[in-house]
N, C-alpha and C positions, 0 to 999 in steps of 0.2 A: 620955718624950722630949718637950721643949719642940719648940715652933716655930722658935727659936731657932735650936736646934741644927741642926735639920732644916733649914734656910736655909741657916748656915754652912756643913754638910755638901756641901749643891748648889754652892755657888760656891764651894768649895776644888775640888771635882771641875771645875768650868767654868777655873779658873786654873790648875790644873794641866796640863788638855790645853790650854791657849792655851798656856802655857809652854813645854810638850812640843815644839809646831810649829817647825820649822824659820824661820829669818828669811827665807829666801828665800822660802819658800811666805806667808809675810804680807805680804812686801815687793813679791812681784809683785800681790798683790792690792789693794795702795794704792795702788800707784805707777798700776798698769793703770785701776783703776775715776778717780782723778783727773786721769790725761790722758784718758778718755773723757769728763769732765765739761767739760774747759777746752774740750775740741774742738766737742762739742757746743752748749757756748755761744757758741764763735766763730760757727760753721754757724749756728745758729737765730738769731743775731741781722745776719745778714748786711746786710740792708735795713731796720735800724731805722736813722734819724736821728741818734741821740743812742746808739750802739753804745759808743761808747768809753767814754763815763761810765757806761751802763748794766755794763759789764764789770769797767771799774776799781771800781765800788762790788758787786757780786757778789764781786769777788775780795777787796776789802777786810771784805769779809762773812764770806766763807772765814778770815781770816786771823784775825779775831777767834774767830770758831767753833772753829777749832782750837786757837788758843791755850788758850782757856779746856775744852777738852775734855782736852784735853795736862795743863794745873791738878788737875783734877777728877779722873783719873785718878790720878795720885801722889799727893792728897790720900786717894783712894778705899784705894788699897791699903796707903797710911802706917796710914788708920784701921783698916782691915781687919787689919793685921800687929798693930797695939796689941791688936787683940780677943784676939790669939791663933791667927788662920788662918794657920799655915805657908805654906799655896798661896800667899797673898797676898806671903811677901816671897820667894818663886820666883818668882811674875809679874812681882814689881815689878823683880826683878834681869834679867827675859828684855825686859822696857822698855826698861829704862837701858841694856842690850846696844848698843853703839855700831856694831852691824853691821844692826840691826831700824831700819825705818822707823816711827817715831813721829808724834806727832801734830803736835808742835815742827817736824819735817823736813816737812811739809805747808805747816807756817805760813809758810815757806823760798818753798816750791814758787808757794805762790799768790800771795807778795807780789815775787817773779821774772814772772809770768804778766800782774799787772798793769803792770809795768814793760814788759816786753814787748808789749802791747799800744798802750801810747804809746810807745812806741820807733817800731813798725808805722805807728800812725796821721802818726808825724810824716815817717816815710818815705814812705809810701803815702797821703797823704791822701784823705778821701774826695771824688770829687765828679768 
């Protein structure tokens, strides 16, 4: 038995239980730990000077991050399914599920977040 296989072996087994998972049980898991981020960094940057920009460039950090995670992944499991991993084009179909929160529906979230944020500042200015 190669290494090889023994590899392929472990990440069919790992795509197949992500796949498995229900949307909602991943959905509340992105959605939740991403609104605990934006909040947190509203809260923790409360008394900086320079809040606004420091938030709209976090978020446009996020926005990049995701995107190209959201790339990487389709990329990841295109090349995966060419190998021959079955799992891989079950994952990649429980992805493209238009009912699953993805990496793309983040990219959404965060470049909303910074909008939001200067929307906020021009309502509420600081000072």
């Amino acid at each position: 038995m190669t290494g090889q296989g023994q590899s392929d072996r472990r990440w069919a087994a790992r795509l197949d239980t992500w796949a498995a998972l229900p949307p909602r049980q991943t959905n509340t898991g992105a959605v939740v730990f991403t609104v605990l981020m934006m909040v947190c960094l509203l809260g923790g940057t409360w008394d900086m000077p320079s809040r606004v920009a420091f938030l709209r460039g976090v978020a446009a950090a996020f926005v990049v991050l995701h995107g190209a995670l959201h790339l990487a992944i389709i990329r990841g499991l295109v090349r995966m399914q060419s190998r021959g991993i079955a799992a891989a084009g079950r994952a990649l179909g429980a992805y493209r599920d238009p009912r699953r929160v993805t990496n793309l529906d983040l990219v959404i979230g965060w470049a909303g977040y910074a909008v939001l944020i200067s929307v906020l500042n021009w309502l509420y200015p600081p000072g």
